[in-house]
C-alpha positions in Angstrom: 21.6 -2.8 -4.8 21.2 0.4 -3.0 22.3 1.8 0.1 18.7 1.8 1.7 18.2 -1.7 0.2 21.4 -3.2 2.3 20.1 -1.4 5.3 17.0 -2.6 5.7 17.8 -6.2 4.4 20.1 -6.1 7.6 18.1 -5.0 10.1 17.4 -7.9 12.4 13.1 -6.8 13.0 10.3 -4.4 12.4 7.5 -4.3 14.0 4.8 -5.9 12.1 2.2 -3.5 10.6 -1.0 -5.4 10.6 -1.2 -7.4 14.3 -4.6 -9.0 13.6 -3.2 -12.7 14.1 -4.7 -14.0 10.6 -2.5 -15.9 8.0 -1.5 -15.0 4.8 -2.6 -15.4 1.5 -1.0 -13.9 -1.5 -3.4 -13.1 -3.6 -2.6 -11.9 -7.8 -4.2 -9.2 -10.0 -2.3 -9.5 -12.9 -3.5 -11.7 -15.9 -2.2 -14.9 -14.7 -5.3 -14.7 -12.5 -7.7 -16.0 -15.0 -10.7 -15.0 -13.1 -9.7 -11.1 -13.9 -10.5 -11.8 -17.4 -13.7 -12.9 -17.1 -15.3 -10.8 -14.1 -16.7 -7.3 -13.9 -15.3 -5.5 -10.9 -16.0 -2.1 -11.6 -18.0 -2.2 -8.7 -16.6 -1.6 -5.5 -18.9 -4.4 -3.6 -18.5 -6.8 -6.5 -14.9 -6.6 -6.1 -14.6 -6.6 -2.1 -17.1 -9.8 -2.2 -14.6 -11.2 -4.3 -11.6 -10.8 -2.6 -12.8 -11.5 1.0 -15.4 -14.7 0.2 -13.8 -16.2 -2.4 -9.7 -15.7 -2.8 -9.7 -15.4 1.6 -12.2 -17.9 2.1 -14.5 -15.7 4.1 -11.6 -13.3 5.7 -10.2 -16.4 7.2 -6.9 -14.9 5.6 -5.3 -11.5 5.4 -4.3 -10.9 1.3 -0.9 -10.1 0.7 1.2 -9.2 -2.7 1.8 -7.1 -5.4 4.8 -5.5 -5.4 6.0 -5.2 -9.2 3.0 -6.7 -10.3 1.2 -5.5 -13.9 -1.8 -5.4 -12.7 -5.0 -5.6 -15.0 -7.4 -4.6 -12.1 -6.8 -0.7 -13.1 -8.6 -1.1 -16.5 -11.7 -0.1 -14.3 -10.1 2.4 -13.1 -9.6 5.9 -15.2 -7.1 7.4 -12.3 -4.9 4.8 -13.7 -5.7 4.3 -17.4 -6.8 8.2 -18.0 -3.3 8.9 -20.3 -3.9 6.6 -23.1 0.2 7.2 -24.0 1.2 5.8 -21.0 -1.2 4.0 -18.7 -0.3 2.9 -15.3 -0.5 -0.8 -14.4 2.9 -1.9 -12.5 2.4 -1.4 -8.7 5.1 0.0 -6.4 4.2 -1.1 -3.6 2.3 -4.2 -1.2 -1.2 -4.7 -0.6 -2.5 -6.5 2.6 -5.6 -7.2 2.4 -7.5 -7.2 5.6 -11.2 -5.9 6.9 -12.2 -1.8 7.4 -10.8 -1.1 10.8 -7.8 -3.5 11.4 -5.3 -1.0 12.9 -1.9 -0.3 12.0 1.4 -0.2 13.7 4.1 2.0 12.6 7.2 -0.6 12.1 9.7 1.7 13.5 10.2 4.8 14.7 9.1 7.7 12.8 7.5 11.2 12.4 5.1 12.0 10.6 6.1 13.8 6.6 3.2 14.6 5.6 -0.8 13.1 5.2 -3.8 13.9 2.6 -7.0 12.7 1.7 -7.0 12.0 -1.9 -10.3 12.1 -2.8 -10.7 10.7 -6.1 -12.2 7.0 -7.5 -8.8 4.9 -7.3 -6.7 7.2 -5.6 -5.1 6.5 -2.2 -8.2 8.0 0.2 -6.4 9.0 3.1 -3.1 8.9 3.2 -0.3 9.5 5.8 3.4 9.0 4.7 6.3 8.5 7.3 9.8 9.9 7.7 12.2 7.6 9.1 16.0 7.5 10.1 18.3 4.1 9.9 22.8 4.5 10.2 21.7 8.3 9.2 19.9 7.2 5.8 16.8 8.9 5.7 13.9 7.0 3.8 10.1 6.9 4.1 7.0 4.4 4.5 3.7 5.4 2.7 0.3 4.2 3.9 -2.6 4.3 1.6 -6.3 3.7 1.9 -6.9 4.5 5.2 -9.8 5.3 7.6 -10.6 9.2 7.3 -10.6 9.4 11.1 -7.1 8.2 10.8 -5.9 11.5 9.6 -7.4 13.1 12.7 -5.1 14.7 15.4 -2.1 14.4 13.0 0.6 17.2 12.3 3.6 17.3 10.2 6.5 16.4 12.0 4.3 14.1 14.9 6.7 11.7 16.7 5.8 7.9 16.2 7.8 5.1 18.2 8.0 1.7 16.9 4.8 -0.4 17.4 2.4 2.4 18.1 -0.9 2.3 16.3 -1.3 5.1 13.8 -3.9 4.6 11.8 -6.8 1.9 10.5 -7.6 0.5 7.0 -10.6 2.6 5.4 -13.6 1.3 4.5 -15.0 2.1 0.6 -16.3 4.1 -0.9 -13.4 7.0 1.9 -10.6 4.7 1.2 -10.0 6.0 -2.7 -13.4 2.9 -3.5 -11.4 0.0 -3.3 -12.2 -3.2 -0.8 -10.7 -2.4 2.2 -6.7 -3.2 2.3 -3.3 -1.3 3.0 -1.2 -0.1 0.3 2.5 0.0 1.9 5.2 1.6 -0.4 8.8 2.4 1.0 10.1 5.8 -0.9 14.0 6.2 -1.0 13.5 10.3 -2.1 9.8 11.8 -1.5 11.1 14.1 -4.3 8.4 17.5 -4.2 5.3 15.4 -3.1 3.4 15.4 0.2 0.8 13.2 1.2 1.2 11.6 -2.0 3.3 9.4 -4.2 2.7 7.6 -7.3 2.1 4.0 -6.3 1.3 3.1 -10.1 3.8 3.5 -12.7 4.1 2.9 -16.7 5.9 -0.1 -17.3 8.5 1.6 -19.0 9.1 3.9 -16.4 9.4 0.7 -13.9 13.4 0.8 -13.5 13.2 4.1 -12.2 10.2 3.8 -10.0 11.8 0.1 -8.3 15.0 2.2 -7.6 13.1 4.8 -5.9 10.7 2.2 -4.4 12.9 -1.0 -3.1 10.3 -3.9 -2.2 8.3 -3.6 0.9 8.6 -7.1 1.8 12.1 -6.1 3.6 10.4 -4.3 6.4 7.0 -6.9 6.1 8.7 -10.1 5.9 5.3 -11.9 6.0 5.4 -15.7 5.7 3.0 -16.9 3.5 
């Protein structure tokens, strides 16, 4: 276990992210979701329609999940499947699932590292990433799919305080064409990247990337 691990299993509360009220739902795009094998979601609306009428019974639910997860959804996606050595599928982070628009909190206090649009089919969209500061461990909080007017105002090094809206989830086709959700990832080392991280890995590169990325779920804590 590492240090950053202990820390933030420790820490008594964050502030929750998504404030909406809704329940949750997890929700699974890996092959144990039978439905994946059978349906065509290459298509953006398809694929929203899906998740928001079907798996959260009208958006009665927010989506949650994913973290670890070998994920079959990116076979529509070249960004992820555009090596054919070593195609990406195990995801590094946790997805809620919630409508375009449903603002977001920052769980602690924080400044801002960096922020990008990554314009690209699959890619992250906008994307701001967090610096933040627990018993002197620095460590980082990555927010992908966002609203473009989210990236608006910002500068490197922008103090956030815990609880303070930051951003929104992005609607498609501006959030990277997805249906609208969060991608959260906590970073232990941001390494060379700004306003970017890979949130997709090659399962056998998944040891290193779950040391580097502990599970999001220890600042979430959602109850499903």
């Amino acid at each position: 276990m590492s240090e950053l691990t202990e820390l933030l299993r420790q820490h008594p509360a964050f502030c929750a992210v998504v404030q909406n009220g809704k329940p949750y739902r997890q929700l699974d795009f890996t092959a144990a979701n039978t439905d994946l094998l059978t349906r065509d979601l290459s298509k953006t609306r398809d694929f929203s329609n899906y998740v928001f009428d079907e798996l959260l019974s009208g958006s009665t639910f927010n989506g949650i999940g994913g973290y670890g997860e070998d994920r079959i959804i990116y076979r529509h996606r070249k960004h992820f499947t555009s090596d054919n050595e070593k195609p990406r599928s195990i995801h590094l982070g946790v997805d809620i699932w919630a409508e375009a628009g449903t603002p977001l909190y920052a769980p602690l206090d924080a400044i801002v590292h960096s922020f990008a649009f990554n314009d690209h089919y699959g890619d992250y969209g906008p994307t701001i990433i967090l610096a933040h500061e627990l018993a002197g461990t620095t460590f980082f909080t990555l927010y992908g799919h966002l609203s473009l007017n989210s990236l608006e105002g910002l500068h490197e090094g922008k103090a956030l305080i815990a609880g303070e809206r930051f951003a929104a989830i992005g609607p498609y086709p501006e959030n990277g064409d997805w249906p609208p959700h969060l991608h959260f990832q906590v970073i232990r080392d941001m390494r060379s990247y700004r306003g970017d991280f890979p949130g997709v890995c090659h399962a056998a590169d998944q040891h290193y990337y779950f040391n580097l990325c502990p599970d999001p779920e220890l600042i979430l804590r959602n109850k499903i």
